[in-house]
N, C-alpha and C positions, 0 to 999 in steps of 0.2 A: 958470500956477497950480500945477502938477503934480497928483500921483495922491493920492488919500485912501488911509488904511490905517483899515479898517474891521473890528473886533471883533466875533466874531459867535461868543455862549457862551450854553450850557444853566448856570443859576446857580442856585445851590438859595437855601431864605429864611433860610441866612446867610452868605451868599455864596460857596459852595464849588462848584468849577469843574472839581473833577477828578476823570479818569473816571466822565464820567454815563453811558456804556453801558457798562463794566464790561470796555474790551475790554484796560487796561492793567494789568490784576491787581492795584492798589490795595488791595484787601481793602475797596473801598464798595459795590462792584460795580454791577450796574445801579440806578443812584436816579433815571433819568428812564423807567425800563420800565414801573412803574405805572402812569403817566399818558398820556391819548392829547393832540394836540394839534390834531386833528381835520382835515377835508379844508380848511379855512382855514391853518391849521397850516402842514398839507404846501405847502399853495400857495404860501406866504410862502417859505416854506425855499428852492422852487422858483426866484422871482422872485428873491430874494437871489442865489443861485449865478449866475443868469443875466446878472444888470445888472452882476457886477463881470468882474476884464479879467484877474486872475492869482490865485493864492493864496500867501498865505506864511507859514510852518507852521514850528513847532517842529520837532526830531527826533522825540520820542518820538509826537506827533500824525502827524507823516506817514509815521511805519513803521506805525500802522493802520490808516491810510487804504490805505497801501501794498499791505497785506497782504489789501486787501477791497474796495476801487473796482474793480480793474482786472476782477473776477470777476462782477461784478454787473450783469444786464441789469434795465431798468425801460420801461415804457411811457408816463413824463411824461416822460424823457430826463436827467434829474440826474446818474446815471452816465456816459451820454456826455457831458455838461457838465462833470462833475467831473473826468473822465480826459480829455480832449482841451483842458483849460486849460491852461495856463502855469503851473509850480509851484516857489516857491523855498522852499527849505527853508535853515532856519540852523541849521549845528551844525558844529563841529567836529572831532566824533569820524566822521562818516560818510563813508564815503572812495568808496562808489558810492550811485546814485539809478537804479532798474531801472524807477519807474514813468513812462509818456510824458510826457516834454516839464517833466523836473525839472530845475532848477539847485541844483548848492550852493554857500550861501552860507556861506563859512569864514573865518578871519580876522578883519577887523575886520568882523563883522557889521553894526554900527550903522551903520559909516559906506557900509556896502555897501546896506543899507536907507535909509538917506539919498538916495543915487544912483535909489534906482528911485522913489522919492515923490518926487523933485525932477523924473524923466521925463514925456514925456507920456503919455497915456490914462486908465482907467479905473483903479476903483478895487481895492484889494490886499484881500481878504477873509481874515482872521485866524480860523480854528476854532482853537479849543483854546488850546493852545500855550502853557501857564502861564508858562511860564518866560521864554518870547518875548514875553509880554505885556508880563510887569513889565521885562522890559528896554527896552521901547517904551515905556514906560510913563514909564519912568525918565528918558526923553530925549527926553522930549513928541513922541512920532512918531504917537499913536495921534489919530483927529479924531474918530472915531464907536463908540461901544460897541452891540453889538443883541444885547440882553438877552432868554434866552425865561428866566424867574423859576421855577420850579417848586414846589408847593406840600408841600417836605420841609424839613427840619431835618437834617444829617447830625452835628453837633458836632466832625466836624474833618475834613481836608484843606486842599489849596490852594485860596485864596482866588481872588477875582476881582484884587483888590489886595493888592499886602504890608503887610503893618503899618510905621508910618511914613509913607504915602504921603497926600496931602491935596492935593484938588482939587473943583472944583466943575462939574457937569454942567447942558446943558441940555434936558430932556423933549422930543423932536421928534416921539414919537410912543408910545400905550397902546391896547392892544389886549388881549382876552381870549380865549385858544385854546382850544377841547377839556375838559377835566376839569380847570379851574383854573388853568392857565399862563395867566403874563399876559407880554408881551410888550411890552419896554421900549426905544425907545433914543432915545439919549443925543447929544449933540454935545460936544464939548468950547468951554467959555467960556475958560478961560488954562491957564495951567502947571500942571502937578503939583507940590506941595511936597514935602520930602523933609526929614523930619524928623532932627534929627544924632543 
């Protein structure tokens, strides 16, 4: 059967995906710091990291990650979960990966992400990575979306989806976190279309 690649984004309510903690100088800066998502929240986030088996991450998402997991001690363990995974990163331009247990993936990326979802085990968890998404996206590799929705309006940035992009989801699960976050996700029913 092989491995799911699973999408897991802070999304504001109209669909803007980038930089919700303000750590990639955007100029949106923090749009998910108002809000708490409470100790249900935290838990979810928790169980999420745990039940998948690698990550695989944009460049510009895992040079933050980069720059702040390996520092960070916590008492639920997320940090040792997050740094002691399996992490492939797609990009081109990065020629080293200092944080433990990274691969990169260069080249034909698609078809190098092809190969790890065709593998066996668990599932591939996608933070961030706008740009990784829509290229999954584009080549129907993505099977699940988990959406935390946040109760802002930013009027511009990158989207969850490019324009052009048309597909149909199915609800597998809604939930209401903390100070308004609702918590969405999704499966995927068929293909993406791709508008010419």
């Amino acid at each position: 059967m092989g491995r799911r690649i699973v999408v897991t984004q802070y999304v504001s309510l109209d669909g803007v995906v980038q930089d919700p903690v303000g750590m990639e100088g955007s100029g949106l800066g923090d749009w998910t710091g108002p809000f708490r998502r409470g100790a249900e929240g935290d838990r979810f986030k928790l169980e999420e990291l745990l039940a998948c088996e690698a990550l695989l991450l944009g460049r510009v998402t895992y040079g933050a990650f980069a720059a702040v997991w390996p520092r960070v001690r916590d008492e639920v363990g997320f940090a040792d979960r997050i740094n002691a995974l399996p992490k492939f990163v797609a990009s081109n331009s990065l020629r080293r990966a200092d944080w433990h247990n990274t691969t990169i993936l260069a080249g034909d990326v698609i078809g190098q992400v092809r190969g790890l979802k065709a593998g066996e085990g668990g599932d591939l968890l996608v933070y961030g990575s706008a740009a990784l998404v829509h290229a999954l996206a584009r080549h129907n590799l993505v099977d699940a979306y988990t959406l935390m929705v946040y109760p802002t309006v930013l009027g511009h940035g990158t989207r969850l989806f490019p324009d052009g992009m048309r597909s149909t989801l199915a609800l597998e699960e809604s939930r209401r976190f903390g100070s308004g976050i609702l918590l969405l996700r999704y499966g995927r029913t068929g293909d993406l279309a791709i508008a010419a």
